[in-house]
mmCIF file of the N, C-alpha and C atoms, coordinates in Angstrom:
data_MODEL
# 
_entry.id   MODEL 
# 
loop_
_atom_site.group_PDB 
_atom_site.id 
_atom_site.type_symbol 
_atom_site.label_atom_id 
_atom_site.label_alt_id 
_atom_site.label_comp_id 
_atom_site.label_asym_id 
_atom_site.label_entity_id 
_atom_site.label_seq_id 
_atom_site.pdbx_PDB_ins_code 
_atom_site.Cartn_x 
_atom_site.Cartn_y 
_atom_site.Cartn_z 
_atom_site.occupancy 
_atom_site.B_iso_or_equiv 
_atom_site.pdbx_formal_charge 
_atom_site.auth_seq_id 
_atom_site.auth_comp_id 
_atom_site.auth_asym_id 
_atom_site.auth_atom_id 
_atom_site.pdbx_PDB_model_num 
ATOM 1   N N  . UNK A 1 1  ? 86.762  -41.608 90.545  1.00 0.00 ? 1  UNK A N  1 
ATOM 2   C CA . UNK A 1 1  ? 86.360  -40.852 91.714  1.00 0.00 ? 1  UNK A CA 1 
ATOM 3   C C  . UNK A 1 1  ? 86.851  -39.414 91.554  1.00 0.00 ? 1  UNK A C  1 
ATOM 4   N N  . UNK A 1 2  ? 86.119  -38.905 91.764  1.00 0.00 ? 2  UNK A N  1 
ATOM 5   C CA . UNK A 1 2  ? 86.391  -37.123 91.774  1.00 0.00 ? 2  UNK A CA 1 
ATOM 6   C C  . UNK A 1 2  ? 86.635  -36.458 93.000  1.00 0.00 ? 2  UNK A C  1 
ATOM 7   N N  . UNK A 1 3  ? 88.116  -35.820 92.466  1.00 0.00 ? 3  UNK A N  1 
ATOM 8   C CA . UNK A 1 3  ? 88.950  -35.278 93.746  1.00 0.00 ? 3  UNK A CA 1 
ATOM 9   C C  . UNK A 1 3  ? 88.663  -33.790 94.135  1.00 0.00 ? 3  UNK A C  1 
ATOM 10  N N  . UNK A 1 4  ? 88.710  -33.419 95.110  1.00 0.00 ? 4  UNK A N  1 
ATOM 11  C CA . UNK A 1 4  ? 88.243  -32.280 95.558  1.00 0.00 ? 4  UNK A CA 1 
ATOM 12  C C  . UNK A 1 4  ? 89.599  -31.738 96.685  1.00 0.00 ? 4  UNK A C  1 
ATOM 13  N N  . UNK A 1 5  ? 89.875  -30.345 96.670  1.00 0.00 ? 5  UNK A N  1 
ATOM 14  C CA . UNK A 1 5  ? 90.335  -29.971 97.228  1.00 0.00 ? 5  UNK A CA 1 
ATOM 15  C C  . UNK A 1 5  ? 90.328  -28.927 98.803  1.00 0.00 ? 5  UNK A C  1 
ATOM 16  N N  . UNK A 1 6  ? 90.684  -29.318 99.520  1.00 0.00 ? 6  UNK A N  1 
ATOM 17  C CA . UNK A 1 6  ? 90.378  -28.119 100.532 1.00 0.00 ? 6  UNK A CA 1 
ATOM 18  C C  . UNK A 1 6  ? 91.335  -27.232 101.215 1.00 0.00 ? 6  UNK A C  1 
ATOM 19  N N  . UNK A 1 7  ? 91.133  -26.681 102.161 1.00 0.00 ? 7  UNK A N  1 
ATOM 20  C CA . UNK A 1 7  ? 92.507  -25.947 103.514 1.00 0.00 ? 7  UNK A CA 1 
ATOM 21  C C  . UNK A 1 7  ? 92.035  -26.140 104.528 1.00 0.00 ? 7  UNK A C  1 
ATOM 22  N N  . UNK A 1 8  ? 93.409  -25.482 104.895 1.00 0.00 ? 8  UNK A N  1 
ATOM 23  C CA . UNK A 1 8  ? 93.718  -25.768 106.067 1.00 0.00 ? 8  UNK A CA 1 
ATOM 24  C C  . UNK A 1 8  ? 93.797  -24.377 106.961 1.00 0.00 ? 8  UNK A C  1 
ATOM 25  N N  . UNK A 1 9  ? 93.339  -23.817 107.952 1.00 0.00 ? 9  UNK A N  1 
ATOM 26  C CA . UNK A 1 9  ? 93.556  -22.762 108.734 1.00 0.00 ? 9  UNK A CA 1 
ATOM 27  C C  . UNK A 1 9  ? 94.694  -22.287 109.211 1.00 0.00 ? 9  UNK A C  1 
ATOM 28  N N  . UNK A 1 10 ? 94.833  -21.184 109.948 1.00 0.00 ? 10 UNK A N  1 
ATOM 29  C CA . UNK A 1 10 ? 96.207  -20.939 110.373 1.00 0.00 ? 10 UNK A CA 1 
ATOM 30  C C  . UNK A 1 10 ? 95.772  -21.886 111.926 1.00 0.00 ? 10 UNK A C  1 
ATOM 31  N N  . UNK A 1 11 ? 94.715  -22.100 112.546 1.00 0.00 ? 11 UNK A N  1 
ATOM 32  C CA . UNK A 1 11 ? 93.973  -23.204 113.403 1.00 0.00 ? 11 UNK A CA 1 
ATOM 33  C C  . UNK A 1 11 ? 94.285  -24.389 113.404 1.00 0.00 ? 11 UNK A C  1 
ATOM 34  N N  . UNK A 1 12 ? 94.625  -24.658 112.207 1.00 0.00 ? 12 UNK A N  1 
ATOM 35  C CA . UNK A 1 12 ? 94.565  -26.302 112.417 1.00 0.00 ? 12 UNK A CA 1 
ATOM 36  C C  . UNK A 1 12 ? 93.512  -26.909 111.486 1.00 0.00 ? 12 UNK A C  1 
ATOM 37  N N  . UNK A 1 13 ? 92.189  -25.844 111.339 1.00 0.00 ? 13 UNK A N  1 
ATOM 38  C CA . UNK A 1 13 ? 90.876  -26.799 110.708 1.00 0.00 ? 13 UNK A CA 1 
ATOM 39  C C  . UNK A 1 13 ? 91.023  -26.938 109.566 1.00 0.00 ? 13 UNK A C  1 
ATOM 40  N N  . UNK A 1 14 ? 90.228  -27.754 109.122 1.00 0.00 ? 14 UNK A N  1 
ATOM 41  C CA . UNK A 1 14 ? 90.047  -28.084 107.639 1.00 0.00 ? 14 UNK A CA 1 
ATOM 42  C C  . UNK A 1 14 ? 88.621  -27.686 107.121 1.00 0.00 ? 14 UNK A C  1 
ATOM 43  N N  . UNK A 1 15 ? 88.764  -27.126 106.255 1.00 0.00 ? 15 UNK A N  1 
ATOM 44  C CA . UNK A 1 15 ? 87.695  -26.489 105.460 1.00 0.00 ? 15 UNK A CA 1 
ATOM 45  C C  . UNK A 1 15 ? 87.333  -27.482 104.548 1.00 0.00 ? 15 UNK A C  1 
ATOM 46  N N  . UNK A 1 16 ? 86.432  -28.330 104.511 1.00 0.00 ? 16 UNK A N  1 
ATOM 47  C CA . UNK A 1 16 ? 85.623  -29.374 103.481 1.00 0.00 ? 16 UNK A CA 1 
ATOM 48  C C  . UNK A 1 16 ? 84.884  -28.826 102.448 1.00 0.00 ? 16 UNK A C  1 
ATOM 49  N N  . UNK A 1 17 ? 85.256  -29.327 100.998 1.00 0.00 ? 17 UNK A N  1 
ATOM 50  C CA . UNK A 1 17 ? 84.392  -28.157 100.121 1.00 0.00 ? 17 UNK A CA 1 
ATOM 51  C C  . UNK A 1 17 ? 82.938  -28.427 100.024 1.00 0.00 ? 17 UNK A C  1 
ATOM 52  N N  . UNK A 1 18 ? 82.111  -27.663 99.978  1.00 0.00 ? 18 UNK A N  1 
ATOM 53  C CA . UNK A 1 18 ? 80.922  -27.805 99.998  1.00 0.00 ? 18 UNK A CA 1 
ATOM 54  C C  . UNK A 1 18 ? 80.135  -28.708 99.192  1.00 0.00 ? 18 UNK A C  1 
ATOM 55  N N  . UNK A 1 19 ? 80.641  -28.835 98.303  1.00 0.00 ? 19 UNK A N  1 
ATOM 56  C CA . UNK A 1 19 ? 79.865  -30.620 97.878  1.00 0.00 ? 19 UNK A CA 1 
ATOM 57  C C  . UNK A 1 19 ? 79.987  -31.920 98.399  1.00 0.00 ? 19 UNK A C  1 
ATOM 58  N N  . UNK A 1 20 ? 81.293  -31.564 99.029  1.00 0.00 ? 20 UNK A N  1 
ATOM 59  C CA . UNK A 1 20 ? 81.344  -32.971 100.024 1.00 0.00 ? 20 UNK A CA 1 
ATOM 60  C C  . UNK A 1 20 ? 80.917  -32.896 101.108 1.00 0.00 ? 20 UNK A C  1 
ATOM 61  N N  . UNK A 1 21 ? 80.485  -31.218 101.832 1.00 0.00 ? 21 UNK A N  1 
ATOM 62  C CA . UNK A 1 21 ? 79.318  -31.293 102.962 1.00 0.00 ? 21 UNK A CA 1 
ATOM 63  C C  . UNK A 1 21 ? 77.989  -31.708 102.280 1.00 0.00 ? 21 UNK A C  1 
ATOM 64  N N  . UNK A 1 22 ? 77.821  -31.294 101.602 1.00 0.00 ? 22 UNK A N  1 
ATOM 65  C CA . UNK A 1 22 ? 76.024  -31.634 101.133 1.00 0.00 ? 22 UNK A CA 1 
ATOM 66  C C  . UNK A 1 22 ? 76.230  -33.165 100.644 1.00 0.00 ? 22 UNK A C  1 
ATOM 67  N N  . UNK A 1 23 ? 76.838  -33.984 100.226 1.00 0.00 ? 23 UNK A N  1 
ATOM 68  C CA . UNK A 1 23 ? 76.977  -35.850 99.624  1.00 0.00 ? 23 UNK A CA 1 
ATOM 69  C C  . UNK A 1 23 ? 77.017  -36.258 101.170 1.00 0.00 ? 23 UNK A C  1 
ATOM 70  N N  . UNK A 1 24 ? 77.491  -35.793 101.845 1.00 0.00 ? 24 UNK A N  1 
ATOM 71  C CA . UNK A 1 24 ? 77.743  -36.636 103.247 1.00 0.00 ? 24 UNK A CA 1 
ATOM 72  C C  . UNK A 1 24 ? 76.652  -36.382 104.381 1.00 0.00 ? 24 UNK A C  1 
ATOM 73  N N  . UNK A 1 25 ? 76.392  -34.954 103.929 1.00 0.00 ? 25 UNK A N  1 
ATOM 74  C CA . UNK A 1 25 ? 75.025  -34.512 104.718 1.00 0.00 ? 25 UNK A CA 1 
ATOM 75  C C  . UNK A 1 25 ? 76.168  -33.766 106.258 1.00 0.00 ? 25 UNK A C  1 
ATOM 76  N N  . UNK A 1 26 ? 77.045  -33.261 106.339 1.00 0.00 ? 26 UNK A N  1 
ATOM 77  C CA . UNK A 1 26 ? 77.866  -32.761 107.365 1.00 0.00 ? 26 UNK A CA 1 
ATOM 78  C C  . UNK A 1 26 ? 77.332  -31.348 107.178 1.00 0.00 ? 26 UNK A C  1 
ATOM 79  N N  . UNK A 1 27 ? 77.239  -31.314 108.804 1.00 0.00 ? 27 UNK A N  1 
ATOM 80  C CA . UNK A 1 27 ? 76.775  -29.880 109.430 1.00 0.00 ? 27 UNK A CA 1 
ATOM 81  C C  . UNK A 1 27 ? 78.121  -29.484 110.202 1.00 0.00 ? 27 UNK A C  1 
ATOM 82  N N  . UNK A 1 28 ? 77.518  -28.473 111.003 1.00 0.00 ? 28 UNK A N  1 
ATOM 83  C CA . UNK A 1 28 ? 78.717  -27.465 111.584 1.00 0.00 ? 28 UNK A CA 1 
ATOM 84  C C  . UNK A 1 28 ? 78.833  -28.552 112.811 1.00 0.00 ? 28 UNK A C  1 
ATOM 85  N N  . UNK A 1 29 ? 79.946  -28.925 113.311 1.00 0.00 ? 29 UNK A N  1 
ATOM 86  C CA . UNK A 1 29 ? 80.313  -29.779 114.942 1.00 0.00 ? 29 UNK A CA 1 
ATOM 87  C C  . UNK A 1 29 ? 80.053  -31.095 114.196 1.00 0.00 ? 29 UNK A C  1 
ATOM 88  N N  . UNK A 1 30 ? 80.153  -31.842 112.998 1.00 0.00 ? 30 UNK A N  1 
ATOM 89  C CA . UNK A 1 30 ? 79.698  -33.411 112.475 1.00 0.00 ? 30 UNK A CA 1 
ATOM 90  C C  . UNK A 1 30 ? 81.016  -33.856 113.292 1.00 0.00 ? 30 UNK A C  1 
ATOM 91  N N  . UNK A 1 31 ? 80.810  -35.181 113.548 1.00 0.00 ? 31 UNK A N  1 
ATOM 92  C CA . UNK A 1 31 ? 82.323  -35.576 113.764 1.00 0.00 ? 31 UNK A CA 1 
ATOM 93  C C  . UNK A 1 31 ? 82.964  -36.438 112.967 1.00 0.00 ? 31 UNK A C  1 
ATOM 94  N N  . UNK A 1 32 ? 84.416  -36.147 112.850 1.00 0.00 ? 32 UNK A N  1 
ATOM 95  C CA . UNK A 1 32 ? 84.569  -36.876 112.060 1.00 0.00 ? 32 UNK A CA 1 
ATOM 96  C C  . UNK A 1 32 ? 85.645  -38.028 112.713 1.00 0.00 ? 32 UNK A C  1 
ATOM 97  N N  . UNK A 1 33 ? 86.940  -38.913 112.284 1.00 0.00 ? 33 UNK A N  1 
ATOM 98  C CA . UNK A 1 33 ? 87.683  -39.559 112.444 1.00 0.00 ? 33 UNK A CA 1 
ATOM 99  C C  . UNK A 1 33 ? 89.251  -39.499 111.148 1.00 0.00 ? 33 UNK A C  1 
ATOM 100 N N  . UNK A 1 34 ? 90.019  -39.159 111.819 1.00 0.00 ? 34 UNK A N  1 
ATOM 101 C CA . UNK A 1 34 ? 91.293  -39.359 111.667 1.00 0.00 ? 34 UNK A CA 1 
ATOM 102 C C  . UNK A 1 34 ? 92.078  -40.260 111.709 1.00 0.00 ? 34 UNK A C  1 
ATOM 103 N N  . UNK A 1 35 ? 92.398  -41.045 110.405 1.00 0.00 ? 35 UNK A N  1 
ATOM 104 C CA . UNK A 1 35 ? 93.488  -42.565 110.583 1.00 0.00 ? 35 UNK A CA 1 
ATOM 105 C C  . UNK A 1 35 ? 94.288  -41.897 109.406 1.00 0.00 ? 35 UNK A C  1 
ATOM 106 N N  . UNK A 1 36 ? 95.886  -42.695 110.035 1.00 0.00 ? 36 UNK A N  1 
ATOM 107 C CA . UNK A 1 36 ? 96.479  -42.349 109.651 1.00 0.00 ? 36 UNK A CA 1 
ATOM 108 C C  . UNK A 1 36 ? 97.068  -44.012 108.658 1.00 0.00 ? 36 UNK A C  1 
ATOM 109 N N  . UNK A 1 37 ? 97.109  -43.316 107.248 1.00 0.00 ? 37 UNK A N  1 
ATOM 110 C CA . UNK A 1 37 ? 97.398  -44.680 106.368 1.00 0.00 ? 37 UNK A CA 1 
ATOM 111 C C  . UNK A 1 37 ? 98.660  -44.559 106.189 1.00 0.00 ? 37 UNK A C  1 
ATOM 112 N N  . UNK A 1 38 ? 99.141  -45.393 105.185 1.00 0.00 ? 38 UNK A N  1 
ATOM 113 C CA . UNK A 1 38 ? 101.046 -45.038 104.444 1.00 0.00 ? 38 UNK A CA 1 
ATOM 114 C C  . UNK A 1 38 ? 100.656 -44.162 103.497 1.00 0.00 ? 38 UNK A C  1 
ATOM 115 N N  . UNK A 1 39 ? 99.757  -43.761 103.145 1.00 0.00 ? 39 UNK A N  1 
ATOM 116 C CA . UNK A 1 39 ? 99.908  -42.557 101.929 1.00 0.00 ? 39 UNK A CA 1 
ATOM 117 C C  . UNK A 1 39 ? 99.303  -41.519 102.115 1.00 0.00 ? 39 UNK A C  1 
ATOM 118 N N  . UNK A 1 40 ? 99.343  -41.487 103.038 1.00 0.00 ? 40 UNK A N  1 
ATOM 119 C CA . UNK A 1 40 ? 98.045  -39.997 103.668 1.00 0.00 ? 40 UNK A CA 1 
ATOM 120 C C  . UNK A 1 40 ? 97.189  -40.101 104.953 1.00 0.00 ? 40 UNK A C  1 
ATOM 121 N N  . UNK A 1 41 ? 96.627  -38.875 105.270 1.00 0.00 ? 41 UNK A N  1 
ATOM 122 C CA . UNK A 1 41 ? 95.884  -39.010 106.517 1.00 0.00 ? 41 UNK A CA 1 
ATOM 123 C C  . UNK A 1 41 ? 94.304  -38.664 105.667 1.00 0.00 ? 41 UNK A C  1 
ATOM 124 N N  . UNK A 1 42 ? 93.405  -40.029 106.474 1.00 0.00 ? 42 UNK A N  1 
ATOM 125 C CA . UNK A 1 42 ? 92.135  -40.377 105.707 1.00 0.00 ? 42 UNK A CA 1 
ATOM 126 C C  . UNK A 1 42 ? 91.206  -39.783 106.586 1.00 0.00 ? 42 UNK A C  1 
ATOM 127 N N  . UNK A 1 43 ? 90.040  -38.945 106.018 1.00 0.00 ? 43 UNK A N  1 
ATOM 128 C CA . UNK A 1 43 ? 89.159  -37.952 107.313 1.00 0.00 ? 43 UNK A CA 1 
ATOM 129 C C  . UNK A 1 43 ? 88.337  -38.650 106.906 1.00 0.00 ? 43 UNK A C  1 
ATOM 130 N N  . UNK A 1 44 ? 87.532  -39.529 108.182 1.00 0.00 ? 44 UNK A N  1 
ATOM 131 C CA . UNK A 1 44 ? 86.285  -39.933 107.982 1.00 0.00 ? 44 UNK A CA 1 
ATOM 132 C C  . UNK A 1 44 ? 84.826  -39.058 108.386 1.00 0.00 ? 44 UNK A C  1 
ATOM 133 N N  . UNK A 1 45 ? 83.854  -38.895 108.216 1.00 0.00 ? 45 UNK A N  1 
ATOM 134 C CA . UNK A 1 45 ? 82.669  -38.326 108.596 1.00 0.00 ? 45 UNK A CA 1 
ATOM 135 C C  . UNK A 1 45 ? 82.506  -39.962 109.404 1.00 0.00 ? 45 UNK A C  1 
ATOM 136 N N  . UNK A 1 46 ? 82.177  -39.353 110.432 1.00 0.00 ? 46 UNK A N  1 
ATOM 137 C CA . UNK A 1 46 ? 81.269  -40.681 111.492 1.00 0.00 ? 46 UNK A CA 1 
ATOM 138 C C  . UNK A 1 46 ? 79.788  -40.189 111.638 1.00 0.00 ? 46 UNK A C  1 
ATOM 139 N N  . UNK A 1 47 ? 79.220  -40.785 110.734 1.00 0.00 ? 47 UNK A N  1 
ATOM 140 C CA . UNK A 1 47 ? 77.616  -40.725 110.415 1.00 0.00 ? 47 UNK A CA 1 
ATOM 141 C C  . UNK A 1 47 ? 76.958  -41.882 111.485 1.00 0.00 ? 47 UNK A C  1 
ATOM 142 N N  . UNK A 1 48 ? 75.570  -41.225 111.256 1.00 0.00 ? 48 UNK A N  1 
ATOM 143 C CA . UNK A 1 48 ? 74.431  -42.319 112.214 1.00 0.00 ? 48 UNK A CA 1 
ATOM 144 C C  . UNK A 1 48 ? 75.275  -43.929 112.180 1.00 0.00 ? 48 UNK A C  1 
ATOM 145 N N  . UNK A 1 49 ? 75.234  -44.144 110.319 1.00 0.00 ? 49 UNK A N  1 
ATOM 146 C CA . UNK A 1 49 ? 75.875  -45.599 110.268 1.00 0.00 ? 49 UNK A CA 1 
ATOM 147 C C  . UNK A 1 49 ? 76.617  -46.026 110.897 1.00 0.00 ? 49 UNK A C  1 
ATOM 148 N N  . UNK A 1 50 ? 78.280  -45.748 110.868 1.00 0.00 ? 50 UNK A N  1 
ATOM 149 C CA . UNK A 1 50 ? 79.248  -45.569 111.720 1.00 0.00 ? 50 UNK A CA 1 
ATOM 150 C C  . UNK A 1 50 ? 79.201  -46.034 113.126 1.00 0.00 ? 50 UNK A C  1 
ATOM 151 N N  . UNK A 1 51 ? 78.419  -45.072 113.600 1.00 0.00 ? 51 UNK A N  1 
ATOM 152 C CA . UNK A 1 51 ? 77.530  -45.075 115.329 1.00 0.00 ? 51 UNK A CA 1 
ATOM 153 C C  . UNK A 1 51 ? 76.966  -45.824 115.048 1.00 0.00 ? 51 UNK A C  1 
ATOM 154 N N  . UNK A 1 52 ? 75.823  -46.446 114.520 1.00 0.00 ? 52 UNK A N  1 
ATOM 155 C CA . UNK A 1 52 ? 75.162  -47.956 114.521 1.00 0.00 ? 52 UNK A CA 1 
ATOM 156 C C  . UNK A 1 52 ? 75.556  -48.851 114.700 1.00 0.00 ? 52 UNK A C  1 
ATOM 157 N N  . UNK A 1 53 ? 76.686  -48.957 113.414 1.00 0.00 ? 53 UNK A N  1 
ATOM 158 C CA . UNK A 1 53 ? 77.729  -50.294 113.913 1.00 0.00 ? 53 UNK A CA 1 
ATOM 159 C C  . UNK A 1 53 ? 78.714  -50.411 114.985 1.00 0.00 ? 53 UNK A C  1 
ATOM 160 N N  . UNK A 1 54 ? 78.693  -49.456 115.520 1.00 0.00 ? 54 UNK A N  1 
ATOM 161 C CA . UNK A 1 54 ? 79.900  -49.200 116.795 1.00 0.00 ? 54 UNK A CA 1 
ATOM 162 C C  . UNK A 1 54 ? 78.965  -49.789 118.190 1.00 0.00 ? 54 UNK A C  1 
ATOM 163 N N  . UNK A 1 55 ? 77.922  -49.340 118.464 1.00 0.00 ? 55 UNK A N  1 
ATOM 164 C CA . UNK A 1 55 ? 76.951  -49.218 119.088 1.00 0.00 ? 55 UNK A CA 1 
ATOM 165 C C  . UNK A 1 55 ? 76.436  -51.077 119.873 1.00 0.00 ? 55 UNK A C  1 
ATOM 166 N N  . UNK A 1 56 ? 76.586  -50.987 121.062 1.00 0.00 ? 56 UNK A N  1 
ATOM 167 C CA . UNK A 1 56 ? 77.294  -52.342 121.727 1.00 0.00 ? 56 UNK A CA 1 
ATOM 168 C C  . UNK A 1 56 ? 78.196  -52.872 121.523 1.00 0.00 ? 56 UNK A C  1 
ATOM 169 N N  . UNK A 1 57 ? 79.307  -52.353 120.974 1.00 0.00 ? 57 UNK A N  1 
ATOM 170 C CA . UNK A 1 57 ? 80.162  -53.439 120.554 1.00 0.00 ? 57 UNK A CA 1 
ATOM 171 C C  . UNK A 1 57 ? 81.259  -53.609 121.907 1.00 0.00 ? 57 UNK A C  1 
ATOM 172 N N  . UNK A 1 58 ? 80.972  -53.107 122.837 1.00 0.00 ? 58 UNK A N  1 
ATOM 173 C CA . UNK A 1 58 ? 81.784  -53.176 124.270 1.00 0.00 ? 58 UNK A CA 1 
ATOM 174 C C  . UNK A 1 58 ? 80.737  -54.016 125.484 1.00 0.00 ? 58 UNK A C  1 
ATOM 175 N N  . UNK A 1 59 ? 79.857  -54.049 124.673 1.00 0.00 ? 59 UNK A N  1 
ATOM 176 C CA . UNK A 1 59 ? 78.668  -54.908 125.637 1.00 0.00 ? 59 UNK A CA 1 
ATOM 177 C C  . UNK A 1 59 ? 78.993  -56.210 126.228 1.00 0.00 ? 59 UNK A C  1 
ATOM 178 N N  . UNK A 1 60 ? 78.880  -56.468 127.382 1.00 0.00 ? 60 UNK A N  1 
ATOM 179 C CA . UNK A 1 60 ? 79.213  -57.844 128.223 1.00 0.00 ? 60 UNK A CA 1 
ATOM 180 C C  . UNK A 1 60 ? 80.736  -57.476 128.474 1.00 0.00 ? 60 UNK A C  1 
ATOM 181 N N  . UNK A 1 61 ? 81.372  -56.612 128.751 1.00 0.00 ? 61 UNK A N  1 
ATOM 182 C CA . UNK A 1 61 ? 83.116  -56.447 128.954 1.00 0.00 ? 61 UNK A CA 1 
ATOM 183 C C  . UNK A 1 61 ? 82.961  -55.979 130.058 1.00 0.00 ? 61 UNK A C  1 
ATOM 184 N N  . UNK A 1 62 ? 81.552  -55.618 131.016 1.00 0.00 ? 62 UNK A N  1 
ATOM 185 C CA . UNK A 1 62 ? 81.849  -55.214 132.633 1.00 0.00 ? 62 UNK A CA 1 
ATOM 186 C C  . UNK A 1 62 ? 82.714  -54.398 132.977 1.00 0.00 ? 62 UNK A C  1 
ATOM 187 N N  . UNK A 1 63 ? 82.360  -53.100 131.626 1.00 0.00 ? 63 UNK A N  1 
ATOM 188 C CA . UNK A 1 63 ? 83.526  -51.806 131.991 1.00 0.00 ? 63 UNK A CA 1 
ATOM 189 C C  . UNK A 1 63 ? 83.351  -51.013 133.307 1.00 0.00 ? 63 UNK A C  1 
ATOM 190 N N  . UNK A 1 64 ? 81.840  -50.931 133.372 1.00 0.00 ? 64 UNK A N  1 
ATOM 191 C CA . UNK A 1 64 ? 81.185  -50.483 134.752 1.00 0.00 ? 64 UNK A CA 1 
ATOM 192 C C  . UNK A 1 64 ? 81.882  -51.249 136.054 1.00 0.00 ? 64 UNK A C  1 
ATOM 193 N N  . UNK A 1 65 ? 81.904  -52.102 136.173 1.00 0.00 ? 65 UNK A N  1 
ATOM 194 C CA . UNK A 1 65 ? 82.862  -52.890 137.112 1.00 0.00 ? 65 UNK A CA 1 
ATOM 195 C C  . UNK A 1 65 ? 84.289  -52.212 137.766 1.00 0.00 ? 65 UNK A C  1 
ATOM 196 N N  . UNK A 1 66 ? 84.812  -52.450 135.962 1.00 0.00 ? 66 UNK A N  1 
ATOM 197 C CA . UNK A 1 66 ? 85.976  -51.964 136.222 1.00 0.00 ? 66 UNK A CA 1 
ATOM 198 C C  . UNK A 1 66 ? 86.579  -51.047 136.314 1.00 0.00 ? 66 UNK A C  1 
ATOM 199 N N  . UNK A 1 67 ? 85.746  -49.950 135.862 1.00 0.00 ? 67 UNK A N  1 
ATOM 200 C CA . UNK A 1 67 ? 85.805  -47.929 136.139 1.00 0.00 ? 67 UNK A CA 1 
ATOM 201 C C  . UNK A 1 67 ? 85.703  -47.926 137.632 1.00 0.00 ? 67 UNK A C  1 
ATOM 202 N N  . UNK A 1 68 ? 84.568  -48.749 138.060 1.00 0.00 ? 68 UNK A N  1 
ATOM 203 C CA . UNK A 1 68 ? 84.369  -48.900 139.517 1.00 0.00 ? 68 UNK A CA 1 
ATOM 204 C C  . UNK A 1 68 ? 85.253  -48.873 140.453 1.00 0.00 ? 68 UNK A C  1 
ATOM 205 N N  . UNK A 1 69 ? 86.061  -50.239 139.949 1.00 0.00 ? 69 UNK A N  1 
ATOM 206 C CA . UNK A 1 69 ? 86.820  -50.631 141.085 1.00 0.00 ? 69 UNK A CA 1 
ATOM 207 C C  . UNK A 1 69 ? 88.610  -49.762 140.749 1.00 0.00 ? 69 UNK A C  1 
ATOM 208 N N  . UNK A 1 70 ? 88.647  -49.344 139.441 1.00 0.00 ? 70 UNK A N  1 
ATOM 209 C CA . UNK A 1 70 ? 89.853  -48.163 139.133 1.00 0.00 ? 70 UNK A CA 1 
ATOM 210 C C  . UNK A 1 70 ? 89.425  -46.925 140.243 1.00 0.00 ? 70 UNK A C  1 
ATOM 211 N N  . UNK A 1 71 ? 88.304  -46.596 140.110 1.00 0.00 ? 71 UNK A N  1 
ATOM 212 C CA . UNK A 1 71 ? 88.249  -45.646 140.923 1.00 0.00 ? 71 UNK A CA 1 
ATOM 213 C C  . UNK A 1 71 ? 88.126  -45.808 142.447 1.00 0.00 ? 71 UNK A C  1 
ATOM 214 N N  . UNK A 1 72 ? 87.971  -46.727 142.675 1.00 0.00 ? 72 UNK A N  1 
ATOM 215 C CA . UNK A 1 72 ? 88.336  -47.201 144.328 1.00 0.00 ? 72 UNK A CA 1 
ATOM 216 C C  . UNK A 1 72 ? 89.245  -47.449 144.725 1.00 0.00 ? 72 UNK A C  1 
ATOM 217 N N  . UNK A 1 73 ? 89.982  -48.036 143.664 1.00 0.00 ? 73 UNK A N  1 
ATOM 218 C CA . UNK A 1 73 ? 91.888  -47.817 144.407 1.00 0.00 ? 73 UNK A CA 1 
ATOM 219 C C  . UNK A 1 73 ? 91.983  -46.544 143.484 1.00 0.00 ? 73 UNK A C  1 
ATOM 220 N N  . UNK A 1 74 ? 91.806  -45.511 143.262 1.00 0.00 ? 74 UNK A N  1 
ATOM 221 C CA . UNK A 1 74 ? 92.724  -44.530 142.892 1.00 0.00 ? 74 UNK A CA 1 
ATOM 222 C C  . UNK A 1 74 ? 92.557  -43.600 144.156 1.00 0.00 ? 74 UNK A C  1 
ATOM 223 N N  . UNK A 1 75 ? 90.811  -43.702 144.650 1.00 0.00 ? 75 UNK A N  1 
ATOM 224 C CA . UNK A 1 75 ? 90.542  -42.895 145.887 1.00 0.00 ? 75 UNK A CA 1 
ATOM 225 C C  . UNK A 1 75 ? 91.494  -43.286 147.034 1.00 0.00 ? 75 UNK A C  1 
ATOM 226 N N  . UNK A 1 76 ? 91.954  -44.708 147.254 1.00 0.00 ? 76 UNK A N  1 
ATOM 227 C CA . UNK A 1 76 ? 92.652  -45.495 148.752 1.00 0.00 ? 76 UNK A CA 1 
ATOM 228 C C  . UNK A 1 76 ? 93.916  -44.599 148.371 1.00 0.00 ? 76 UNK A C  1 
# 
């Protein structure tokens, strides 16, 4: 696997080198994901895929319910 290097801002951002924007297909605002392993912090791109498989996976948990009724005792 071929390693690539990038920076870091006086911001905070990370500058991705441009071949790994064009392999991943990342535009300006892509989002990505941050986990933190034992040997480093791993930046994911969260692509369509990503979101596909994520996509219902809270379905039938009656969050609507329960935002509902959080917010009815937070109003009392």
């Amino acid at each position: 696997m071929k390693k690539s290097t990038g920076k870091m801002s006086s911001k905070g951002q990370l500058i991705i080198p441009a071949e790994l924007r064009r392999e991943y297909e990342l535009q300006s605002g892509a989002p990505v994901r941050f986990e933190r392993r034992k040997e480093g912090i791993l930046v994911r791109p969260l692509t369509e895929s990503v979101i596909d498989k994520l996509h219902g996976i809270l379905e039938g948990k009656n969050l609507s319910d329960k935002i509902e009724s959080d917010l009815d005792r937070d109003i009392r």
